[in-house]
DRENMILO-723082 format. One record per residue (C-alpha): chain; residue in three letters; x, y, z. Coordinates in pm, 1 decimal, always signed. Each point is the difference from the previous one (the first is absolute). Last residue first. Layout:
N
<r><c>A</c><r>ALA</r><X>X</X><Y>Y</Y><Z>Z</Z></r>
...
REM end
This chain:
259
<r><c>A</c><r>UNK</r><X>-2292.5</X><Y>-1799.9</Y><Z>+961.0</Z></r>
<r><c>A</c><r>UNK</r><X>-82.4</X><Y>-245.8</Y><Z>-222.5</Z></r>
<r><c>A</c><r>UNK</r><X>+205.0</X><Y>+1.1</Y><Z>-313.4</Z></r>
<r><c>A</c><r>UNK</r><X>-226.2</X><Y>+34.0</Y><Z>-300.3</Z></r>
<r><c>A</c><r>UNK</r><X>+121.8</X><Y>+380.0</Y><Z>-18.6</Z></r>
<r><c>A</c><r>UNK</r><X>+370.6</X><Y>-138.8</Y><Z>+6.7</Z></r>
<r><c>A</c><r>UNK</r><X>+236.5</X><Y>+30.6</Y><Z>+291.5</Z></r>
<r><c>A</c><r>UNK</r><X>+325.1</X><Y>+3.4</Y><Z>-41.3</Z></r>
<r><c>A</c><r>UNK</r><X>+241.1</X><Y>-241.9</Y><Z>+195.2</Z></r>
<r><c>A</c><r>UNK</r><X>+370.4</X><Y>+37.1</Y><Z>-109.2</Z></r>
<r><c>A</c><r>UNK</r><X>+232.2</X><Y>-322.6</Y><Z>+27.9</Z></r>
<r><c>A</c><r>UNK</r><X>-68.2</X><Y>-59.4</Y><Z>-381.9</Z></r>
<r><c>A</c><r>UNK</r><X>+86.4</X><Y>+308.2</Y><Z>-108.1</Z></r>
<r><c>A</c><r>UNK</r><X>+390.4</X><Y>-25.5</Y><Z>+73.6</Z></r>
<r><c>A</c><r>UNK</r><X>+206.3</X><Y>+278.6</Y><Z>+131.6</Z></r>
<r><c>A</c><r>UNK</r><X>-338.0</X><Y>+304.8</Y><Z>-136.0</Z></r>
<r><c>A</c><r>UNK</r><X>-55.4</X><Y>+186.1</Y><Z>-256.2</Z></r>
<r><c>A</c><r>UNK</r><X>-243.5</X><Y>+228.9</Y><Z>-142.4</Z></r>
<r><c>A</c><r>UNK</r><X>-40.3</X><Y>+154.3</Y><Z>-298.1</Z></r>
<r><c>A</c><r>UNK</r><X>-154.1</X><Y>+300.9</Y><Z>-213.3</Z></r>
<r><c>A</c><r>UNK</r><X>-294.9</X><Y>+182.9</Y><Z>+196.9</Z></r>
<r><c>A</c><r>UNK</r><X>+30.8</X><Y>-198.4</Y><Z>+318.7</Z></r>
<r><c>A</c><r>UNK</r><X>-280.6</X><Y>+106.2</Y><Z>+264.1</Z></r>
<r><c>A</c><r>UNK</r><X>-218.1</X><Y>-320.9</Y><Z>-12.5</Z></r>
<r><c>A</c><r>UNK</r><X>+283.3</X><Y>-228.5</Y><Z>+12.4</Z></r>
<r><c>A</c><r>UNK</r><X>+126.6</X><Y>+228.1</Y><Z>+322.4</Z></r>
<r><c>A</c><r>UNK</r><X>-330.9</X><Y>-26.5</Y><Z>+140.7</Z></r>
<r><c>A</c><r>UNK</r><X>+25.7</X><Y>-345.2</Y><Z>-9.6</Z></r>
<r><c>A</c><r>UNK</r><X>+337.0</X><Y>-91.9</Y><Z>+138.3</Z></r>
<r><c>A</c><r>UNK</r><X>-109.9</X><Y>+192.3</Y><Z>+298.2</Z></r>
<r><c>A</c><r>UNK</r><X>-349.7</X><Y>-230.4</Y><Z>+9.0</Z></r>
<r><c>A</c><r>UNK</r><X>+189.3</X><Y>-295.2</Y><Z>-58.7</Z></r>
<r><c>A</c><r>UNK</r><X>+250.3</X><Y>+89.7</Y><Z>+264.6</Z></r>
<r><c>A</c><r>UNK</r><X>-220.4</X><Y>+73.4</Y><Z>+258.3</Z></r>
<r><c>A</c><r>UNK</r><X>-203.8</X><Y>-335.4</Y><Z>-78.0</Z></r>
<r><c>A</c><r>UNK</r><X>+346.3</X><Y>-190.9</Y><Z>+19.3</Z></r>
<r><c>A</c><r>UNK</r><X>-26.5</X><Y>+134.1</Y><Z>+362.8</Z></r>
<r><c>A</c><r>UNK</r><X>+252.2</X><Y>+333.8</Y><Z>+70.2</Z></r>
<r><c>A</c><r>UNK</r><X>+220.7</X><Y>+4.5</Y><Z>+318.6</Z></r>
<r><c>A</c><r>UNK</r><X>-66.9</X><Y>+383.2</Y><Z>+77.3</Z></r>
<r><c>A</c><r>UNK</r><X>+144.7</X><Y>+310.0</Y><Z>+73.2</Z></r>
<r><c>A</c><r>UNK</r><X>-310.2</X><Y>+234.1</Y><Z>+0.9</Z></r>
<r><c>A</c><r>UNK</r><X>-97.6</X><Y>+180.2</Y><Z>-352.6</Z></r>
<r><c>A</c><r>UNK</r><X>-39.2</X><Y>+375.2</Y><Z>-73.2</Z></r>
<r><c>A</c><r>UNK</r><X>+207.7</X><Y>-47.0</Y><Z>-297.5</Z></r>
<r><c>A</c><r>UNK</r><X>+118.1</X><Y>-345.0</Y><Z>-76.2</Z></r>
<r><c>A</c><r>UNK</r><X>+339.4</X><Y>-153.7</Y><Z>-2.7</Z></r>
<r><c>A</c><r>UNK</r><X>+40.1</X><Y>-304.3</Y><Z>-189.7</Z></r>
<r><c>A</c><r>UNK</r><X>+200.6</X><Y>-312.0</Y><Z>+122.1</Z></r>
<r><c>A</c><r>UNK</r><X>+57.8</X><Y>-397.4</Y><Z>-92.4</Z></r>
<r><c>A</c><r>UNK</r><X>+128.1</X><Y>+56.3</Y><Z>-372.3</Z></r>
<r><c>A</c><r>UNK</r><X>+153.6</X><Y>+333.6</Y><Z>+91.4</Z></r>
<r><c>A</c><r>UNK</r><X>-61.7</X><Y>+368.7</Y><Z>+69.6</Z></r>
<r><c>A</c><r>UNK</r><X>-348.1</X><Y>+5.2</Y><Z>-205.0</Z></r>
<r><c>A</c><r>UNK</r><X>-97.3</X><Y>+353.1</Y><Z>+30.2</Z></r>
<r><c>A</c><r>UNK</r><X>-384.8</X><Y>+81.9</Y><Z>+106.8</Z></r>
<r><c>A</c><r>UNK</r><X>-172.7</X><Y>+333.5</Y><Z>-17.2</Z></r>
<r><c>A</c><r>UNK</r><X>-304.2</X><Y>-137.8</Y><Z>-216.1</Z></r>
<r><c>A</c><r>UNK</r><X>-132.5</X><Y>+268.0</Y><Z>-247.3</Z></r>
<r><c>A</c><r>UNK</r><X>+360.9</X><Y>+86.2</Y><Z>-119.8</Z></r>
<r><c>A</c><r>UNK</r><X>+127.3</X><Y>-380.7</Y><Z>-2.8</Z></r>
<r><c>A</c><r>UNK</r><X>+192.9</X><Y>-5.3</Y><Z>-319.6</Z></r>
<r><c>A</c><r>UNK</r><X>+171.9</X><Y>-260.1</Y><Z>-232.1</Z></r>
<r><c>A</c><r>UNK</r><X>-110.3</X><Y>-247.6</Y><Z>+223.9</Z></r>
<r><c>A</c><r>UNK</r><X>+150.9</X><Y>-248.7</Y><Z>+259.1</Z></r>
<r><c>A</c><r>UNK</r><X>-121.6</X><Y>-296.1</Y><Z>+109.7</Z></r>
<r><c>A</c><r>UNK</r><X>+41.0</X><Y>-132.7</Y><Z>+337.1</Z></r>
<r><c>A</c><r>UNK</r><X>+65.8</X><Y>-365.0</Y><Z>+142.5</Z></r>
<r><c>A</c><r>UNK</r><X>-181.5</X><Y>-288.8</Y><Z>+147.0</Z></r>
<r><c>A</c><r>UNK</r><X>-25.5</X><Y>-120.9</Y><Z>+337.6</Z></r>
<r><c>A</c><r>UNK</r><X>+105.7</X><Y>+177.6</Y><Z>+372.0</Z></r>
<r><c>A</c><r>UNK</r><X>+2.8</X><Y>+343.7</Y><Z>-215.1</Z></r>
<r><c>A</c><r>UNK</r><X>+164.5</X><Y>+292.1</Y><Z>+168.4</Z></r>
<r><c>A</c><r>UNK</r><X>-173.7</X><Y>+321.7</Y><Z>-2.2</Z></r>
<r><c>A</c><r>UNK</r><X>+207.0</X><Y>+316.5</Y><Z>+153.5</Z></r>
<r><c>A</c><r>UNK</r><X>-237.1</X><Y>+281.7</Y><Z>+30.0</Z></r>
<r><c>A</c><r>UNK</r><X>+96.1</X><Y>+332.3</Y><Z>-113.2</Z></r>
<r><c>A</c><r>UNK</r><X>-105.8</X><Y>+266.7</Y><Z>+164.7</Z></r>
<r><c>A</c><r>UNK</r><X>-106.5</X><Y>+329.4</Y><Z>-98.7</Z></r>
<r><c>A</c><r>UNK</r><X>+108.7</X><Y>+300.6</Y><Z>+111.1</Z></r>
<r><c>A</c><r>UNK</r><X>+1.4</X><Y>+217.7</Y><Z>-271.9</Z></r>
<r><c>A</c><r>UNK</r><X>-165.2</X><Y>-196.6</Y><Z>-284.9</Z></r>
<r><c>A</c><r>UNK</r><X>-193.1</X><Y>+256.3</Y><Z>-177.6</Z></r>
<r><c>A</c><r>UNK</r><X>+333.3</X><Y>+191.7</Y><Z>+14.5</Z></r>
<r><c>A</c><r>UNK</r><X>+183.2</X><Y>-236.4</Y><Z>-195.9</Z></r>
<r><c>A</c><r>UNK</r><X>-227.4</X><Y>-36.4</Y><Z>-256.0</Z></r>
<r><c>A</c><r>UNK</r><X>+5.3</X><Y>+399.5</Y><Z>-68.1</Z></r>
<r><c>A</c><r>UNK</r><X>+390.8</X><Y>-2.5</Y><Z>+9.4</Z></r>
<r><c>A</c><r>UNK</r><X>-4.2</X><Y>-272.9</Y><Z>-238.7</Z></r>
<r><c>A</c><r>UNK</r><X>-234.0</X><Y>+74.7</Y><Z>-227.6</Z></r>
<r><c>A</c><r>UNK</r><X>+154.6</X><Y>+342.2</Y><Z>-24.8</Z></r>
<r><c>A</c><r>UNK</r><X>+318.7</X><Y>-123.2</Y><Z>-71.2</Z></r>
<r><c>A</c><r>UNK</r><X>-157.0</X><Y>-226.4</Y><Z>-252.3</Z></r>
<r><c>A</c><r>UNK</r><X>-137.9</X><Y>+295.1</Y><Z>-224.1</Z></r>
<r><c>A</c><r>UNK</r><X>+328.3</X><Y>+204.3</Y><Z>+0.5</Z></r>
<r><c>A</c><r>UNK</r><X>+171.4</X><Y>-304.4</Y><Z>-83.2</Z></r>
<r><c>A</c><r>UNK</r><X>-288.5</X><Y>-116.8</Y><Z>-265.4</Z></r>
<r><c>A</c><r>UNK</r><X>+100.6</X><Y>+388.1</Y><Z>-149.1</Z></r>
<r><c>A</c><r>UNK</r><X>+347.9</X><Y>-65.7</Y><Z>-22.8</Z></r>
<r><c>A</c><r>UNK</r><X>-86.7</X><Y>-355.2</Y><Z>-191.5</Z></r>
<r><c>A</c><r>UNK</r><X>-217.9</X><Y>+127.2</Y><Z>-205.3</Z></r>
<r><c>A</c><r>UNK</r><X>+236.7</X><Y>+290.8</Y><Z>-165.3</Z></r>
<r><c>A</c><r>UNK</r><X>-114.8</X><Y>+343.7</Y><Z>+57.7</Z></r>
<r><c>A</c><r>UNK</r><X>-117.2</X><Y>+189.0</Y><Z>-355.5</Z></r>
<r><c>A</c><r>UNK</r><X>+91.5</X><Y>+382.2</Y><Z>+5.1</Z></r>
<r><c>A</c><r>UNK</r><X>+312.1</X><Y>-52.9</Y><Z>-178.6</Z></r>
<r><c>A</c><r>UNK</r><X>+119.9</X><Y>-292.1</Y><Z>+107.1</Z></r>
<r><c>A</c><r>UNK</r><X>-57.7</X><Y>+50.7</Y><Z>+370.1</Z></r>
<r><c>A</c><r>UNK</r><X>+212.2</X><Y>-66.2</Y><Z>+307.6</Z></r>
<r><c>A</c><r>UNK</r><X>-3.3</X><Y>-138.1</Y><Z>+386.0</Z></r>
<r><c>A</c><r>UNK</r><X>+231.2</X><Y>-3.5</Y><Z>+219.0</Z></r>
<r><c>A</c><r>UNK</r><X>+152.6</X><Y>-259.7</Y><Z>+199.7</Z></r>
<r><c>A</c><r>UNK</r><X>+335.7</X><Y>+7.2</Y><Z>-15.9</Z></r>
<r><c>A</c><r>UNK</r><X>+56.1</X><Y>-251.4</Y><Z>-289.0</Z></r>
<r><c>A</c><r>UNK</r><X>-315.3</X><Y>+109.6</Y><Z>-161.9</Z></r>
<r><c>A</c><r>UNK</r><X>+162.3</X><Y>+402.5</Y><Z>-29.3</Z></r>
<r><c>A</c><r>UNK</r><X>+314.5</X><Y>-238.0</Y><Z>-214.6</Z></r>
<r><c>A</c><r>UNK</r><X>-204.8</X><Y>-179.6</Y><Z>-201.0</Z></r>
<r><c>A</c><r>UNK</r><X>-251.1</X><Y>+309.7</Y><Z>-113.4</Z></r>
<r><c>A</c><r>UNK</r><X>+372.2</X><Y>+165.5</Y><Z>-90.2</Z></r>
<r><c>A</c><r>UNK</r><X>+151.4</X><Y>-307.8</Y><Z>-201.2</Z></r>
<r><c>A</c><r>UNK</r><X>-354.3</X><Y>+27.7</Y><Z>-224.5</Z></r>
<r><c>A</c><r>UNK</r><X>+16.4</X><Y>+275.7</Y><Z>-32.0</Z></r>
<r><c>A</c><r>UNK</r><X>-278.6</X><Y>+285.7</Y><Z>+90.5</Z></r>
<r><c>A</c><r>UNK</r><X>-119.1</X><Y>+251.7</Y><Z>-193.7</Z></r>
<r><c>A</c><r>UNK</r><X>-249.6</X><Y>+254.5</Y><Z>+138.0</Z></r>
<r><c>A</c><r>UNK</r><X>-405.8</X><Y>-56.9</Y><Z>-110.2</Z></r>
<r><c>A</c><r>UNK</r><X>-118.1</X><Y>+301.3</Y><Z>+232.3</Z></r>
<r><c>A</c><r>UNK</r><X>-207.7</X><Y>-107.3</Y><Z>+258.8</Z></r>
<r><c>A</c><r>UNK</r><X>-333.2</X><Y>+104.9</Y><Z>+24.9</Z></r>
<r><c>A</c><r>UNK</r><X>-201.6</X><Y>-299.7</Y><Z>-28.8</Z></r>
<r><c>A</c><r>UNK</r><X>+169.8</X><Y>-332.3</Y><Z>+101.7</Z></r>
<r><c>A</c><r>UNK</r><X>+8.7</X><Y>-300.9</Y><Z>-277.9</Z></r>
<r><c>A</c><r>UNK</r><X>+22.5</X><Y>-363.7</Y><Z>+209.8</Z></r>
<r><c>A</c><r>UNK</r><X>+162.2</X><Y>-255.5</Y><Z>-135.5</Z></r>
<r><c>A</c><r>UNK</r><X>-184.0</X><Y>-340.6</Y><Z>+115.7</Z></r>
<r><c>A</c><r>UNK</r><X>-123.3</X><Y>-12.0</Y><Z>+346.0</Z></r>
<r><c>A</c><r>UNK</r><X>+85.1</X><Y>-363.6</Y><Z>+76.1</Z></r>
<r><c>A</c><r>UNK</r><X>-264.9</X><Y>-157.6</Y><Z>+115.1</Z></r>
<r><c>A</c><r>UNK</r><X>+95.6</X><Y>-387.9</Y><Z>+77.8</Z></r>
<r><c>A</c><r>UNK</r><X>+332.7</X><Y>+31.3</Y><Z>+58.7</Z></r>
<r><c>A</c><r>UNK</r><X>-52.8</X><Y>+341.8</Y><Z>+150.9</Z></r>
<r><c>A</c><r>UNK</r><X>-306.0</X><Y>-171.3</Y><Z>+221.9</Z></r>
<r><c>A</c><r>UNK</r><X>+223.8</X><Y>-282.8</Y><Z>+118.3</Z></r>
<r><c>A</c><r>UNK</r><X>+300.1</X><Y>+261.2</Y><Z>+53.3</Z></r>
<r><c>A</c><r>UNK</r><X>-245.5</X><Y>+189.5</Y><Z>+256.6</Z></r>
<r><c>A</c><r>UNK</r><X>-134.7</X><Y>-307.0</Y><Z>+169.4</Z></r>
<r><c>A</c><r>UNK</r><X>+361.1</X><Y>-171.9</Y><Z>+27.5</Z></r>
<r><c>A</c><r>UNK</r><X>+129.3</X><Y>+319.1</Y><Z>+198.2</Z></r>
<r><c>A</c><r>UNK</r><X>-307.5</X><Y>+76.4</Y><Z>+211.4</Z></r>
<r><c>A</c><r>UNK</r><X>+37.6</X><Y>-307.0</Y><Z>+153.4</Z></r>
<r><c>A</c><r>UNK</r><X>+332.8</X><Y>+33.4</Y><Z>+40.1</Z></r>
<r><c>A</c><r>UNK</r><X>-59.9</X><Y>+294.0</Y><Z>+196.5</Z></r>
<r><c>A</c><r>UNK</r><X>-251.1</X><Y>-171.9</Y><Z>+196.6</Z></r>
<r><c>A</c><r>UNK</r><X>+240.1</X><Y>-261.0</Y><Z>+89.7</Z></r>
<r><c>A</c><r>UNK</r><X>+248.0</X><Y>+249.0</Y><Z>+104.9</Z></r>
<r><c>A</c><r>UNK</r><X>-272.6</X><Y>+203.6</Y><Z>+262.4</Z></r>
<r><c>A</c><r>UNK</r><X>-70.3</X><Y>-335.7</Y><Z>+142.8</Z></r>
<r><c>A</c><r>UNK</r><X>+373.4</X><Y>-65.5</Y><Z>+40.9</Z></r>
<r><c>A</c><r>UNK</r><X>+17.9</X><Y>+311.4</Y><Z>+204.0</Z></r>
<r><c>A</c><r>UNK</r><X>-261.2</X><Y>-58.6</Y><Z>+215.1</Z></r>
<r><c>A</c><r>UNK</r><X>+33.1</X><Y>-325.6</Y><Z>+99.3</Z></r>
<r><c>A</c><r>UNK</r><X>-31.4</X><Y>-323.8</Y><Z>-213.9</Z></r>
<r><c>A</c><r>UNK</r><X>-110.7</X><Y>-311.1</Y><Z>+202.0</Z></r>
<r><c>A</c><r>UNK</r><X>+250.8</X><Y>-257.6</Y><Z>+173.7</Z></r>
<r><c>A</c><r>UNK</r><X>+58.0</X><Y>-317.9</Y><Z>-179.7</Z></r>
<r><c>A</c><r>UNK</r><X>+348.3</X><Y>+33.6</Y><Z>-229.0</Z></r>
<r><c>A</c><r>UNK</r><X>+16.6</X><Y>-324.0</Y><Z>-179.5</Z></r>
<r><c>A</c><r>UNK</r><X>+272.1</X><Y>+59.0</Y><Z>-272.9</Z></r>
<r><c>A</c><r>UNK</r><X>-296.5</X><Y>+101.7</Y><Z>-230.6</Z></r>
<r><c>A</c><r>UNK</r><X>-88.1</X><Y>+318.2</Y><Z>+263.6</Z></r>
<r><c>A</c><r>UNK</r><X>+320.5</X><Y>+75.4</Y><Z>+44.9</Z></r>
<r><c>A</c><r>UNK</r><X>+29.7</X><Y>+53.9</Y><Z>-405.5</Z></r>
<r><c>A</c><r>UNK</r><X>-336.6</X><Y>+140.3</Y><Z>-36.3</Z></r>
<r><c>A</c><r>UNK</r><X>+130.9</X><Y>+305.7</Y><Z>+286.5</Z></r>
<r><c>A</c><r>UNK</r><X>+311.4</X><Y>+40.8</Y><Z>-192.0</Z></r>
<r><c>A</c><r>UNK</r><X>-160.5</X><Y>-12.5</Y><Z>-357.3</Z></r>
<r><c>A</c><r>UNK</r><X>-211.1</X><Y>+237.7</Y><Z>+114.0</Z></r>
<r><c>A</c><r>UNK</r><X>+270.5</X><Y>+250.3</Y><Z>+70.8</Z></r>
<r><c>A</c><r>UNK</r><X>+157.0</X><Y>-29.0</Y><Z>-309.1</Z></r>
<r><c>A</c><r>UNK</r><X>-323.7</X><Y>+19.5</Y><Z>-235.4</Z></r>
<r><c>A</c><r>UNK</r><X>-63.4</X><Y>+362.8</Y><Z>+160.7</Z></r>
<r><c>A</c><r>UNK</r><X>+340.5</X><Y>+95.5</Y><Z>+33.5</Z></r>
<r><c>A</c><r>UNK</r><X>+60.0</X><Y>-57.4</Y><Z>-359.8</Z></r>
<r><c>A</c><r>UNK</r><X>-305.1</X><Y>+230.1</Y><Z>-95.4</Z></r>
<r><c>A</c><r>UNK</r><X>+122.4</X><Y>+336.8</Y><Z>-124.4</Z></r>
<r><c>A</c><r>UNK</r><X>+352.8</X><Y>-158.8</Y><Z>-23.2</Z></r>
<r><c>A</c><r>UNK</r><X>-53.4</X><Y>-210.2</Y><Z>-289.6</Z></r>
<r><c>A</c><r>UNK</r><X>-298.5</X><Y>-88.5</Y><Z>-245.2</Z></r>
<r><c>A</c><r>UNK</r><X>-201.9</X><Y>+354.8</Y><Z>+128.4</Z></r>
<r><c>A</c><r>UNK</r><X>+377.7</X><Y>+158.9</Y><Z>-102.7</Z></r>
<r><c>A</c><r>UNK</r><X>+9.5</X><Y>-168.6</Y><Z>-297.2</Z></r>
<r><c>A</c><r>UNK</r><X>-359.2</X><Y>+87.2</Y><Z>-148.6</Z></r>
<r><c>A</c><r>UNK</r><X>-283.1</X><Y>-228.4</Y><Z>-47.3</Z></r>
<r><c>A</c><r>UNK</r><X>-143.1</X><Y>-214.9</Y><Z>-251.7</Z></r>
<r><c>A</c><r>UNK</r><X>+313.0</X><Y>-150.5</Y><Z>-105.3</Z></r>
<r><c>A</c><r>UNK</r><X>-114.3</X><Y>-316.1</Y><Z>-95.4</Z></r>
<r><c>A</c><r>UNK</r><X>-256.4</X><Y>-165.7</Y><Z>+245.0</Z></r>
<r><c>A</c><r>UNK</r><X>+127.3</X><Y>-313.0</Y><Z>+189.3</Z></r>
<r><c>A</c><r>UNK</r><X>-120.1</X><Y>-318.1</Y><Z>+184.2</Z></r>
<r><c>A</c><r>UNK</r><X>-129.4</X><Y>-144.6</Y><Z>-359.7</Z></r>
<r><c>A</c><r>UNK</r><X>+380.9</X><Y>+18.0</Y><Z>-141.4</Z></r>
<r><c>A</c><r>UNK</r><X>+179.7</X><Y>-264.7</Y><Z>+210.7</Z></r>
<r><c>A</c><r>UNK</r><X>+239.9</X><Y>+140.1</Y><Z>+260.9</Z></r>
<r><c>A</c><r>UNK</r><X>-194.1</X><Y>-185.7</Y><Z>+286.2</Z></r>
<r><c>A</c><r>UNK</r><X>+79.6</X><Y>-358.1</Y><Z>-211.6</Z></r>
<r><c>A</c><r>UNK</r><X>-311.5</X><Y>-97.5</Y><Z>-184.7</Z></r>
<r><c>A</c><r>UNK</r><X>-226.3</X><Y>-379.9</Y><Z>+15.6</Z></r>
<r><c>A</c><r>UNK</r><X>-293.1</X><Y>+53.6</Y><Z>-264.8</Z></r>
<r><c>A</c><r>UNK</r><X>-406.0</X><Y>-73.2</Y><Z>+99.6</Z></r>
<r><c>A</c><r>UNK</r><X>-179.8</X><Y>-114.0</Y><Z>-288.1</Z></r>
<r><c>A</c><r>UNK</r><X>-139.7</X><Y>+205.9</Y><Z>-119.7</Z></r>
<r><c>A</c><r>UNK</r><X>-42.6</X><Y>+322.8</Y><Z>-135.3</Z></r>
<r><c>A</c><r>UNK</r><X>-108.1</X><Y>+403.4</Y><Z>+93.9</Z></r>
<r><c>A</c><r>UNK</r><X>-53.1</X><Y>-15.7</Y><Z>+350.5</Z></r>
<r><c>A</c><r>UNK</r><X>+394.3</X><Y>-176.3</Y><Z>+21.7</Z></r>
<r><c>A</c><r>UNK</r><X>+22.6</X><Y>-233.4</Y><Z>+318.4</Z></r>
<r><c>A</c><r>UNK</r><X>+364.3</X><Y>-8.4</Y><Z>+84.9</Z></r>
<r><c>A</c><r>UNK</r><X>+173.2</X><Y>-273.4</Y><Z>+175.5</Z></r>
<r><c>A</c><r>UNK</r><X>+287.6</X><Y>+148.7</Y><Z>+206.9</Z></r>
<r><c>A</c><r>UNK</r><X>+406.5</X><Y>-94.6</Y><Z>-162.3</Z></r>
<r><c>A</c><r>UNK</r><X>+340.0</X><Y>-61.0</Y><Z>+148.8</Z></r>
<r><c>A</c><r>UNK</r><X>-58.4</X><Y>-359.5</Y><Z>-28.8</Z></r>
<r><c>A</c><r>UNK</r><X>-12.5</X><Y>-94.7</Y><Z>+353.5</Z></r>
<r><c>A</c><r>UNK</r><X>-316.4</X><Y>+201.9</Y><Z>+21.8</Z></r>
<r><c>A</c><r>UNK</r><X>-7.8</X><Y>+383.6</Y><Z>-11.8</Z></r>
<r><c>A</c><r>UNK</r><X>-263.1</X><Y>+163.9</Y><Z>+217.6</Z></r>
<r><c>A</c><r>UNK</r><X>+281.4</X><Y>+188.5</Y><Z>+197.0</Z></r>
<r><c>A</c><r>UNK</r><X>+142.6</X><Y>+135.7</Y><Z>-377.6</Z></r>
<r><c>A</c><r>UNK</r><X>-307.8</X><Y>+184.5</Y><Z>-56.2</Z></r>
<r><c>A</c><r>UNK</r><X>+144.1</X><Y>+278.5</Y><Z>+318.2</Z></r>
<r><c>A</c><r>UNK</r><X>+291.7</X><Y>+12.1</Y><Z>-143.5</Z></r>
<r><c>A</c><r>UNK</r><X>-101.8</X><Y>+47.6</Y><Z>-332.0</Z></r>
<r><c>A</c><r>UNK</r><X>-214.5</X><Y>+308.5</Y><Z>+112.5</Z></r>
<r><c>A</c><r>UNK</r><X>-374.2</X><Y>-0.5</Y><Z>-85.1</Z></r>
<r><c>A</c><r>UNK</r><X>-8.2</X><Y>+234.5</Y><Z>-283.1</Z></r>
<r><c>A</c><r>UNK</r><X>+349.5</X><Y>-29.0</Y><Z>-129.9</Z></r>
<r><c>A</c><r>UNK</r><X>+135.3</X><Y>+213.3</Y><Z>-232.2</Z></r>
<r><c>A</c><r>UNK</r><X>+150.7</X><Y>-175.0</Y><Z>-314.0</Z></r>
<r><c>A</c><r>UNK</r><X>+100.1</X><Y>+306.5</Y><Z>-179.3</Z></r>
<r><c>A</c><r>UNK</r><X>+284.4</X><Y>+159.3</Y><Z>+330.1</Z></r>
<r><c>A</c><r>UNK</r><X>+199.4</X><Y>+266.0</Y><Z>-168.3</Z></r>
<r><c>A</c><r>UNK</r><X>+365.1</X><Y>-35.5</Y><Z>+35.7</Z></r>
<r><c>A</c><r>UNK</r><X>+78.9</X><Y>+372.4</Y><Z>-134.6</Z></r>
<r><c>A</c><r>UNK</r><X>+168.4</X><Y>-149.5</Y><Z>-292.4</Z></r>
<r><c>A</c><r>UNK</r><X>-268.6</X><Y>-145.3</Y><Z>-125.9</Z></r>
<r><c>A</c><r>UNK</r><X>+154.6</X><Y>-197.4</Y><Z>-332.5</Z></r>
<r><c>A</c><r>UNK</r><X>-131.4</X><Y>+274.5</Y><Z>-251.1</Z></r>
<r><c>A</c><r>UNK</r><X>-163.6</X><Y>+269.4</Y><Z>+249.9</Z></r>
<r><c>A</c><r>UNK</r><X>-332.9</X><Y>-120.1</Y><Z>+126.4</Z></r>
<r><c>A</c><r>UNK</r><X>-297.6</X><Y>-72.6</Y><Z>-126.8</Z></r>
<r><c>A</c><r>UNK</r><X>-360.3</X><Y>+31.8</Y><Z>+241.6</Z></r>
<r><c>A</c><r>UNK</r><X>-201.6</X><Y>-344.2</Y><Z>-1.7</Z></r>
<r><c>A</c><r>UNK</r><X>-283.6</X><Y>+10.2</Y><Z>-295.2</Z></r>
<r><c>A</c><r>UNK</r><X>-315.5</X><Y>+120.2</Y><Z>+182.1</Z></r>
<r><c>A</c><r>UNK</r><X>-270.9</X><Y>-233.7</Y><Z>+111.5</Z></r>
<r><c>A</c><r>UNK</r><X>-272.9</X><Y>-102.1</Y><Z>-274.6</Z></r>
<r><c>A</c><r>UNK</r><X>+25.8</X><Y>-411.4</Y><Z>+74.7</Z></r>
<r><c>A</c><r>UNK</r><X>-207.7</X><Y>-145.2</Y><Z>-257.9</Z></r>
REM end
């Protein structure tokens, strides 16, 4: 039974333009794995078989499980500038990453890590001791989310302000740890990569199909045994789903697989 919080209401007919469907991996970013049909193959943990799903389907989201401003403008630049340096690299850019673009991957990184864990952990309200239980509308609480703040009802903090709070400091934490890191450029010569719903014990991001960049990795041309073992670990590390252009081109290796 899945015990996460109900997604945070709105006004009647959200008239602040609140995002619900938030993305966890973005869409753009899914959408480079999509076949000819518009759709990636999607391997659900919790029933089979496998399901073809266009990048806005529901499984890639969490519902409103954080605030507007962590949504928006808190962390467009980070998704932005990624998408620049994935979108050179799937248009068959060669040269490695330099400092700068290490420094955006990481970010991004940190990014899909933190709104993993919120959709996976939200905080749920949150009561605070030693505030005084003010009233709050519901037009008001809107209007302090729209610019970033955060609110109370009464002396209860909604779940998705708090996750905010809690995923900002995921992110700045994660982000630090990997100051400096590079990101190795992996291209596969056979096969292709899976992606999972997270990859917060593995550094990896699947860019494309026929790339993933690795932390702490060299720029390599990766053997179908590369892949398989990449693919692997991201099998191993999915908590929901994972999905992939078409399974059958992706090597994974099974514990009765020789090695």
């Amino acid at each position: 039974m899945d015990m996460r919080p109900k997604a945070a209401l709105t006004l009647p007919g959200n008239p602040h333009g609140f995002t619900i469907k938030q993305h966890v991996f973005p869409r753009s970013a899914i959408a480079r794995f999509a076949a000819a049909d518009g759709k990636v193959q999607v391997q659900s943990l919790r029933a089979t078989p496998s399901r073809r799903k266009v990048p806005t389907a529901e499984i890639f989201c969490a519902q409103r499980a954080w605030d507007h401003s962590t949504e928006t403008w808190r962390t467009w630049s980070y998704e932005a500038e990624y998408q620049t340096v994935a979108n050179e690299l799937a248009a068959g850019r060669t040269s490695p990453l330099n400092y700068r673009e290490n420094q955006i991957v990481s970010k991004f990184f940190a990014l899909w890590t933190a709104r993993h864990h919120a959709r996976k952990e939200p905080s749920g309200d949150v009561v605070l001791q030693g505030i005084s239980e003010s009233l709050i509308t519901d037009e008001q609480a809107e209007i302090i989310e729209m610019k970033g703040g955060a609110f109370t009802r009464g002396n209860v903090m909604p779940s998705h302000i708090f996750t905010s709070l809690s995923m900002r400091i995921r992110m700045d934490r994660l982000s630090h740890r990997l100051h400096g890191a590079h990101w190795g450029i992996i291209r596969a010569q056979y096969g292709e990569f899976i992606v999972p719903d997270n990859s917060d014990s593995f550094a990896a991001i699947p860019v494309t199909p026929k790339i993933c960049l690795v932390a702490g990795a060299d720029d390599i041309e990766a053997t179908p045994l590369d892949v398989a073992l990449i693919n692997s670990m991201g099998v191993q590390m999915a908590h929901e789903y994972y999905f992939a252009r078409d399974f059958k081109y992706c090597p994974i290796l099974r514990r009765s697989d020789p090695w």
